[in-house]
C-alpha positions as a LaTeX table, in Angstrom:
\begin{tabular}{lrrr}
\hline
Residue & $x$ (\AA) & $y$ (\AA) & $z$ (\AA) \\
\hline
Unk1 & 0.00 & 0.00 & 0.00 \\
Unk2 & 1.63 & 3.06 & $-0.94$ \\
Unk3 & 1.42 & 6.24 & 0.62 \\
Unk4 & $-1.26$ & 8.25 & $-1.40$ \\
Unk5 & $-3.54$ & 5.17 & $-0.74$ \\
Unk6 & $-3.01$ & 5.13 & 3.17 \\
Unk7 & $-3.92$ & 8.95 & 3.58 \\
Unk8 & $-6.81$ & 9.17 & 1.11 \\
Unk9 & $-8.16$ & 5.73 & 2.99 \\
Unk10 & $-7.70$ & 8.03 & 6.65 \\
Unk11 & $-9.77$ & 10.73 & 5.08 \\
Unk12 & $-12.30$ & 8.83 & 3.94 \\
Unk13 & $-13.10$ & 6.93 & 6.89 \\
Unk14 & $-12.95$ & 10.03 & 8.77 \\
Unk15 & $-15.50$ & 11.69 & 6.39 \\
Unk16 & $-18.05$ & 8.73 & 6.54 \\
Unk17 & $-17.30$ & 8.81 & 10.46 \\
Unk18 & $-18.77$ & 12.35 & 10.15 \\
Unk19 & $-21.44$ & 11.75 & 8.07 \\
Unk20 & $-22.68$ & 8.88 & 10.42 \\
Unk21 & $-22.78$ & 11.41 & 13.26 \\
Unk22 & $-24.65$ & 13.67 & 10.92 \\
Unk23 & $-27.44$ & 11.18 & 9.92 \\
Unk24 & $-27.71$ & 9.28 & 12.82 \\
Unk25 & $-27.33$ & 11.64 & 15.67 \\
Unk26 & $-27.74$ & 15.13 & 14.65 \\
Unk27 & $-30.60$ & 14.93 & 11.47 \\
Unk28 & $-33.18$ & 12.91 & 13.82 \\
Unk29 & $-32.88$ & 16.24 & 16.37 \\
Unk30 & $-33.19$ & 18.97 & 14.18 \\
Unk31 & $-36.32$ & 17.03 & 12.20 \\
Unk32 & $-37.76$ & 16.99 & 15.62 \\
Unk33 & $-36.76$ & 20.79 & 17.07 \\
Unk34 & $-38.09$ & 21.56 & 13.10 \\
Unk35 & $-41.31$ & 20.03 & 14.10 \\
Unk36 & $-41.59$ & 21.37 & 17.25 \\
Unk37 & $-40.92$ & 24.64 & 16.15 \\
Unk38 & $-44.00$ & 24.64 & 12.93 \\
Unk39 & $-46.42$ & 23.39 & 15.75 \\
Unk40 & $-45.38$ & 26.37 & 18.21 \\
Unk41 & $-45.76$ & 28.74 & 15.14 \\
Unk42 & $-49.13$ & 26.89 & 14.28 \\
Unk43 & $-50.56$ & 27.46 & 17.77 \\
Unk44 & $-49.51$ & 31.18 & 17.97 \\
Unk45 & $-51.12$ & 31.63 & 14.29 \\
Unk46 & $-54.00$ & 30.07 & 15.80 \\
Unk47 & $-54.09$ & 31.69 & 19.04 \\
Unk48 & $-54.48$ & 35.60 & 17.16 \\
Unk49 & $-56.84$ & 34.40 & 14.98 \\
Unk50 & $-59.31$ & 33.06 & 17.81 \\
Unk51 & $-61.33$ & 35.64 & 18.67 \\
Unk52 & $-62.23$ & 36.51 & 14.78 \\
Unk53 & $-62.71$ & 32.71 & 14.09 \\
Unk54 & $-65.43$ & 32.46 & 17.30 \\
Unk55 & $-67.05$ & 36.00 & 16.30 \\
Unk56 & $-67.61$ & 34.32 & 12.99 \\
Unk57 & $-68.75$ & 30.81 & 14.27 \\
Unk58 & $-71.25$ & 32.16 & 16.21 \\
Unk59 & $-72.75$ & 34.85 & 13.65 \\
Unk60 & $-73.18$ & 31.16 & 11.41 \\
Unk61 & $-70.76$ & 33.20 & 9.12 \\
Unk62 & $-68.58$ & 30.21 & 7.57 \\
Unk63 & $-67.97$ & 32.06 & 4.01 \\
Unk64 & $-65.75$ & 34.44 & 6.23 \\
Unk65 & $-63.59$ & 31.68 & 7.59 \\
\hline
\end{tabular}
């Protein structure tokens, strides 16, 4: 094995060792923290539009929703 071989092999195990940590470890978090995040944003979306979504429930106005 020459020399070239032996530090290109180093470099690529180190770079799948990193992309382990990325897929296995670190994607699953941020998906989750991402989903967290749209439902927070979801209920404060919700949460300012109450009041004009009950005023028009109970005036049986559902074109306005």
């Amino acid at each position: 094995m020459n020399i070239r071989l032996k530090l290109l092999l180093v470099a690529l195990v180190a770079f799948l060792a990193y992309l382990l940590v990325m897929f296995a470890l670190w994607m699953p978090l941020q998906l989750q923290q991402a989903r967290n995040d749209f439902v927070r944003n979801q209920n404060m979306i919700l949460a300012a539009m109450e009041s004009d979504l009950v005023r028009h429930l109970l005036a049986h106005d559902y074109a306005a929703i």
